[in-house]
C-alpha positions as CSV (number, residue, x, y, z in Angstrom):
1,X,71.3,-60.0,34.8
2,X,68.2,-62.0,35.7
3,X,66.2,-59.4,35.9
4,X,67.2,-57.9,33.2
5,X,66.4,-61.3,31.2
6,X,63.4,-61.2,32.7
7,X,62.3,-57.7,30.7
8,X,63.9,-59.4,27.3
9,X,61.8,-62.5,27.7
10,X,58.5,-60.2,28.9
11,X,59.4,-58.2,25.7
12,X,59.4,-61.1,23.5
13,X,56.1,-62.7,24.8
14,X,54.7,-59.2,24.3
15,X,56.1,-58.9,20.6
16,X,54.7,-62.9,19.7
17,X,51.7,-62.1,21.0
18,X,51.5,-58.4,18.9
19,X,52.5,-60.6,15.8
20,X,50.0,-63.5,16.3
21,X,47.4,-60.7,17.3
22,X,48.0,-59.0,13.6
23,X,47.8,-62.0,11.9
24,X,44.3,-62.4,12.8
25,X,43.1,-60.5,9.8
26,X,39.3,-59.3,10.4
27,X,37.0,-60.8,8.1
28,X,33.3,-59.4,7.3
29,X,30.8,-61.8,6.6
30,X,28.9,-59.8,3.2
31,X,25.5,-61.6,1.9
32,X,24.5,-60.6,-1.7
33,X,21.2,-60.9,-3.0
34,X,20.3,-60.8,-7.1
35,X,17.3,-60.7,-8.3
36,X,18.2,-63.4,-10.9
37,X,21.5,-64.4,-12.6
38,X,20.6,-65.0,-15.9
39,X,19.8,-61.3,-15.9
40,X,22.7,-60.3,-18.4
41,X,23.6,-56.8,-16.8
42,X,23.4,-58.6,-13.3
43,X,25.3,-60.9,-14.1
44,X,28.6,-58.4,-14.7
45,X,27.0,-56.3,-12.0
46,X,27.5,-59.7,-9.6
47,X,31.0,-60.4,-10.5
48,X,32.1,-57.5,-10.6
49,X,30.8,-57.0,-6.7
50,X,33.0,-60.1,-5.6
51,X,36.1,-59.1,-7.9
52,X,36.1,-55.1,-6.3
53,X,35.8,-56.8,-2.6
54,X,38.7,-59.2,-3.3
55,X,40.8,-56.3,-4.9
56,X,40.4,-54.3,-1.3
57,X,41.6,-57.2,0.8
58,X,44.4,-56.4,2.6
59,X,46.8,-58.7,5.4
60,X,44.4,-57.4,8.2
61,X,41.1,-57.3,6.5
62,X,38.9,-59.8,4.4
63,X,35.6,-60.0,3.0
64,X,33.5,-63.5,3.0
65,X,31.2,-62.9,0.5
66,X,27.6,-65.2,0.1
67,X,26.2,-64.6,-2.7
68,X,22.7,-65.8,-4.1
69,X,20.3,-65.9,-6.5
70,X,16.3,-64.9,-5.9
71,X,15.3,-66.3,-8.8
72,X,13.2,-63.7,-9.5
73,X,10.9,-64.7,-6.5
74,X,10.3,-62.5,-3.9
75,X,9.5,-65.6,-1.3
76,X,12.8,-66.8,-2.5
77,X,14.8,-63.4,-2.0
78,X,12.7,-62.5,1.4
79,X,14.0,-66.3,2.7
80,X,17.7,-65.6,1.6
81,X,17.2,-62.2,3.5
82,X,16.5,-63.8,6.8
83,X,18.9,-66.6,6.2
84,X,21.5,-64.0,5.5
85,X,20.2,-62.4,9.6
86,X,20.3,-65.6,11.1
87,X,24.3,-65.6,9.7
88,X,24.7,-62.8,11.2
89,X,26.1,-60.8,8.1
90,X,27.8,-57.1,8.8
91,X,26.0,-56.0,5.7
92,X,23.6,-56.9,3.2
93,X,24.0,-55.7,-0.6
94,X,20.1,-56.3,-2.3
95,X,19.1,-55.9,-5.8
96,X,15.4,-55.9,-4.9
97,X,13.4,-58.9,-7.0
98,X,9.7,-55.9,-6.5
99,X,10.4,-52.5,-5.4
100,X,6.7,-51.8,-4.6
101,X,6.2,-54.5,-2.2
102,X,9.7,-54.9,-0.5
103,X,9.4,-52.9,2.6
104,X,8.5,-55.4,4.7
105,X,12.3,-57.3,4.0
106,X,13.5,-54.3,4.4
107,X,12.1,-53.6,7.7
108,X,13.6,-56.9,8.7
109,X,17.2,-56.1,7.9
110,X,16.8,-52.5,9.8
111,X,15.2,-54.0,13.0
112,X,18.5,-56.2,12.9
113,X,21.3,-53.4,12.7
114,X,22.4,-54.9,9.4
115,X,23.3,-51.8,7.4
116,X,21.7,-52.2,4.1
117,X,23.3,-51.2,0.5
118,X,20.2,-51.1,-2.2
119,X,21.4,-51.4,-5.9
120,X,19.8,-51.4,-8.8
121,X,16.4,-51.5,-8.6
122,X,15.0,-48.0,-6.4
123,X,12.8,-48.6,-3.9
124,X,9.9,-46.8,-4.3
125,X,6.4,-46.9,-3.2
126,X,4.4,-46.7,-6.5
127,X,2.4,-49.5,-8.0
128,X,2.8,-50.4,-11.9
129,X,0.9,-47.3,-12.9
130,X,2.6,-45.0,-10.8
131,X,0.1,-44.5,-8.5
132,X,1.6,-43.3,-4.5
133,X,0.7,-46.4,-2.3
134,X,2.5,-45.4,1.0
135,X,5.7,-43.4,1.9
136,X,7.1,-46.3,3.7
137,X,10.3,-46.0,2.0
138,X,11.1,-42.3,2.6
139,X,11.7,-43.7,6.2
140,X,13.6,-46.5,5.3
141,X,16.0,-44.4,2.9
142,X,16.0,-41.5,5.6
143,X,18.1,-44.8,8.0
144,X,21.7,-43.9,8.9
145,X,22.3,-47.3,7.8
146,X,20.7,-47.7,4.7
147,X,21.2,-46.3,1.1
148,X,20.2,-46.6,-2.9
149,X,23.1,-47.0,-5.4
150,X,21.9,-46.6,-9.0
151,X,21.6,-44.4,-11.9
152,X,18.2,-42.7,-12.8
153,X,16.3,-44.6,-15.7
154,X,14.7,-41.2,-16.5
155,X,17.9,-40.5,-17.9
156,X,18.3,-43.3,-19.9
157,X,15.2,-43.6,-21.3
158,X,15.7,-39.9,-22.3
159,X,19.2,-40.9,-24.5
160,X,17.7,-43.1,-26.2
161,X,15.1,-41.0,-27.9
162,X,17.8,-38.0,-27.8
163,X,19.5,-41.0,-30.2
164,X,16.5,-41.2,-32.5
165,X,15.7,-37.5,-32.9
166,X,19.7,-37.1,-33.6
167,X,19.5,-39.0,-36.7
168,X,19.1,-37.5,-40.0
169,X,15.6,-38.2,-40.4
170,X,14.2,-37.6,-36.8
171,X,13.5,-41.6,-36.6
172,X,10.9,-40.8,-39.6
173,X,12.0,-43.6,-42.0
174,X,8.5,-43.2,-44.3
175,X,8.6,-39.5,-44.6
176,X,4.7,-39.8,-43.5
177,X,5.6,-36.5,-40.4
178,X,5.5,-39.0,-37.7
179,X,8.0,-42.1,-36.0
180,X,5.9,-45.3,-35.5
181,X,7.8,-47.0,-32.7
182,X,6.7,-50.4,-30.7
183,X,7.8,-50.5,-27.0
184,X,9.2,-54.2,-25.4
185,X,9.3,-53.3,-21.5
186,X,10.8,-54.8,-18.6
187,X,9.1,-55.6,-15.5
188,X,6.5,-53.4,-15.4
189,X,6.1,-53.3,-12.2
190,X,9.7,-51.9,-11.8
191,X,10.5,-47.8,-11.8
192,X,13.4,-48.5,-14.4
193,X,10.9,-49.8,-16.8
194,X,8.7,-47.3,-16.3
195,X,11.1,-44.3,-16.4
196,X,12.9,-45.7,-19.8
197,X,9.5,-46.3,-21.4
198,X,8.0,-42.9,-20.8
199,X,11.2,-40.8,-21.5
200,X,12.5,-42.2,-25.0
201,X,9.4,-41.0,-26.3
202,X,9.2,-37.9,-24.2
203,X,12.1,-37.1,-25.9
204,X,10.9,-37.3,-29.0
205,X,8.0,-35.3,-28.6
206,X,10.1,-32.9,-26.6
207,X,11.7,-32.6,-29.6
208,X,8.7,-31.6,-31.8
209,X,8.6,-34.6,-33.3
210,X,5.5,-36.7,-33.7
211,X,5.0,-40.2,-32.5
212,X,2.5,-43.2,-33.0
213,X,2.6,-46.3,-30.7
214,X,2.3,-49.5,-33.0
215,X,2.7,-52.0,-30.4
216,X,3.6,-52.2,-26.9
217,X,4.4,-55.1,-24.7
218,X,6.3,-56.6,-21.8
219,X,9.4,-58.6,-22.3
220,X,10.4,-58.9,-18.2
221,X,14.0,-58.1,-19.6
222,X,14.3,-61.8,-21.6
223,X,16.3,-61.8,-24.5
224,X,13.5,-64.9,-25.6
225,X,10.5,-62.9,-25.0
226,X,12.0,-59.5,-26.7
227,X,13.0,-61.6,-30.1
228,X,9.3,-63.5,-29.7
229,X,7.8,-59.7,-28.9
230,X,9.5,-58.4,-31.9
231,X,8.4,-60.8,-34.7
232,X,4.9,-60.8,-33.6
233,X,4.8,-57.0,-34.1
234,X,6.8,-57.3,-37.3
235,X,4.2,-60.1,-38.4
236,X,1.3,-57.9,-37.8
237,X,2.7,-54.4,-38.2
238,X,5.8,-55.0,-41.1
239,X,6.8,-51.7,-42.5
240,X,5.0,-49.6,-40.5
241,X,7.5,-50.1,-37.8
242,X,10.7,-47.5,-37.6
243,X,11.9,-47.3,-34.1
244,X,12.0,-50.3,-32.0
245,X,12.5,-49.5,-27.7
246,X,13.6,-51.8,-25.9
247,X,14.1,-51.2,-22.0
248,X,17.4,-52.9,-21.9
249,X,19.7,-54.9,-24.4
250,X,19.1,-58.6,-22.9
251,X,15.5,-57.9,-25.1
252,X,17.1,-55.8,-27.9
253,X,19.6,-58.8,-28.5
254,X,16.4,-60.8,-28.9
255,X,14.7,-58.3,-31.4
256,X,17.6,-58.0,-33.6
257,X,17.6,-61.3,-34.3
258,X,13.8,-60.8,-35.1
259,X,14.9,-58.1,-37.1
260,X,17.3,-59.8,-39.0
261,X,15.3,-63.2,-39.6
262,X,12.2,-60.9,-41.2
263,X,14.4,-59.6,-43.9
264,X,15.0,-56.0,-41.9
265,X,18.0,-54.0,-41.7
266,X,19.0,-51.4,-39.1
267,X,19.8,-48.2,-39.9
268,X,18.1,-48.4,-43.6
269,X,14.6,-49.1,-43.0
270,X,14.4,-49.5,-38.7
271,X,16.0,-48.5,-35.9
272,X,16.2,-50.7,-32.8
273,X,17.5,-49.1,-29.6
274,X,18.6,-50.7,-25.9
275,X,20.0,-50.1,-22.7
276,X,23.5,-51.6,-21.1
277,X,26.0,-51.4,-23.6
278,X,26.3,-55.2,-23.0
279,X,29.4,-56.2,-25.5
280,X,26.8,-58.1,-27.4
281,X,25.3,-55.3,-28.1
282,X,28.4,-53.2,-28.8
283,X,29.2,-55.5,-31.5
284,X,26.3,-54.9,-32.9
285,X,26.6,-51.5,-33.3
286,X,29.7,-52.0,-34.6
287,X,28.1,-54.2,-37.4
288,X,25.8,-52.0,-38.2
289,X,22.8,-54.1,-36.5
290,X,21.7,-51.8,-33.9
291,X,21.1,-48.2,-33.6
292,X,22.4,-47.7,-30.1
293,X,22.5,-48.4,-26.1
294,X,22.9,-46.8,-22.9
295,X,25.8,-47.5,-21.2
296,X,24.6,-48.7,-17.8
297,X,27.7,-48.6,-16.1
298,X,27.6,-51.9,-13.8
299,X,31.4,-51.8,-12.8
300,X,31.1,-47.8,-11.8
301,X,27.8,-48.7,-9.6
302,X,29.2,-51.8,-8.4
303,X,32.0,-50.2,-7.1
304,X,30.3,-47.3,-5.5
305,X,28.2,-50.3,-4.0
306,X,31.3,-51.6,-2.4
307,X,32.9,-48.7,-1.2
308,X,29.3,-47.6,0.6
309,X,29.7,-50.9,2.1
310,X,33.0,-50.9,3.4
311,X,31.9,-47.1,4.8
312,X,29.6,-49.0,6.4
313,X,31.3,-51.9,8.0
314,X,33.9,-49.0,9.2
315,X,31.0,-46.9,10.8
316,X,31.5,-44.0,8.7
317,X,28.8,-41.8,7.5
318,X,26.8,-42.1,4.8
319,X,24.6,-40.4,1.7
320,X,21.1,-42.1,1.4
321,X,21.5,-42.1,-2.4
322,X,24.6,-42.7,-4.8
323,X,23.6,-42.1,-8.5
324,X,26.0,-42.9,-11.5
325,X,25.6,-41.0,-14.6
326,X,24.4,-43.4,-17.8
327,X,26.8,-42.6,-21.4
328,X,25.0,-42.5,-24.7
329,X,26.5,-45.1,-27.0
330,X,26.1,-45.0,-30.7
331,X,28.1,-45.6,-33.5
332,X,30.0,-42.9,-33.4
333,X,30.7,-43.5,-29.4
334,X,32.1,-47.5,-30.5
335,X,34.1,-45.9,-33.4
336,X,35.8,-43.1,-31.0
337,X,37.2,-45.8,-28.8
């Protein structure tokens, strides 16, 4: 009988300790860096990020996620980096603040072991004019540890003037054989910017249809700077103008309201086009007060983000790029849904 007690109460201790063992759920320490929040796409590309990691918590496994804001400042996003080392974080997710002059916080989180999750923003080693400075990156990217989730701006850039050259009149709102457009880029210096501002009007002249750049400026993706870049060309250019570009819809938000305030209306005598599909900008398509968008799909990249992630914090293998299609989004699109 003692003995056999003896095997029930060894049993027991065996099962409490099983039990208190399993209730220790694992939790991976995840540091997130933006290039800056008030970046309207970033912003639902951020919260999005934390709401898929809390969805695929389980009882065993969490996910402590730190997230911060770079400030567009590339001191400020190279400190957080190191920061995020000295934490000892099991991965880093970084939505680069300058893809041409990165790879040297990028070499840091490699020489630590930290698998690394790009998004957003490809690294790449070109300067603002697309000129080849080193092949740094095709090393980096090459890492068992490291990958790119985006979608390729070439693409989007190429909808948008596929929008334009769609419409009944080509973009061509004078009749005069040719669409005078003004550009309001992004960062320059980034390969989205680049790639959406040389493909909308590749498309057009892809197309057979001939172009003539009014005006074209950078916006750095403000929705302040695109309205202010927008009623100086209106002020100096007026009529002239059919097509406004704008690299994403933070900017074309701004230049409706340019639009609007100089007495223009969309779709009867200009054409204003962005990239996002923010809901701002959905409504106005809906309204009639802006041609179209490109949906940049922030909840199917930040997803694919996550999951890469959680690949990596299990040790599985991974691709070196994940690219997510973009969706053209006109009126037509809204009305279908």
């Amino acid at each position: 009988m003692k003995k056999t007690l003896a095997i029930l109460l060894a049993a027991l201790m065996l099962i409490g300790m099983f039990s208190f063992a399993s209730a220790e759920a694992k939790t991976y320490k995840v540091g997130v860096s933006i290039y800056q929040y008030t970046d309207n796409f970033m912003t639902l590309y951020r919260n999005e990020i934390e709401n898929y990691f809390k969805s695929l918590e389980t009882d065993d496994v969490k996910y402590e996620i730190t997230m911060a804001d770079a400030k567009n400042d590339m001191a400020e996003q190279t400190n957080q980096v190191r920061n995020f080392i000295t934490q000892g974080m099991d991965v880093i997710i970084l939505n680069l603040v300058q893809t041409s002059s990165a790879d040297a916080v990028i070499d840091e989180i490699v020489a630590a072991d930290i698998p690394l999750v790009l998004i957003n923003r490809e690294p790449l080693a070109y300067d603002a004019d697309g000129n080849t400075l080193d092949e740094s990156y095709a090393g980096i990217l090459n890492n068992a540890k490291v990958c790119y989730v985006g979608a390729d701006a070439r693409q989007s850039g190429t909808f948008q003037g596929e929008m334009v050259a769609a419409l009944d009149n080509h973009g061509d709102i004078n009749g005069d054989g040719k669409v005078s457009y003004i550009m309001i880029e992004g960062d320059p210096e980034n390969i989205d910017a680049q790639y959406r501002t040389e493909f909308s009007v590749k498309a057009l002249t892809d197309a057979g249809i001939e172009v003539e750049c009014l005006d074209d400026q950078v916006g750095n993706w403000d929705q302040t700077k695109g309205q202010e870049l927008c009623a100086n060309a209106l002020s100096n250019y007026g009529d002239k103008i059919e097509v406004v570009f704008c690299n994403n819809d933070g900017m074309a938000l701004g230049a409706a309201t340019a639009i609007q305030t100089a007495g223009r209306k969309v779709g009867e005598d200009i054409y204003l086009l962005g990239v996002d599909a923010l809901p701002e900008a959905i409504d106005l398509i809906k309204e009639g007060d802006m041609t179209g968008t490109v949906l940049n799909d922030h909840i199917g990249q930040s997803h694919t983000a996550v999951d890469v992630a959680v690949k990596l914090l299990n040790g599985e293998d991974i691709e070196n790029y994940y690219w997510v299609d973009y969706v053209k989004v006109d009126k037509a699109y809204v009305d279908a849904q």
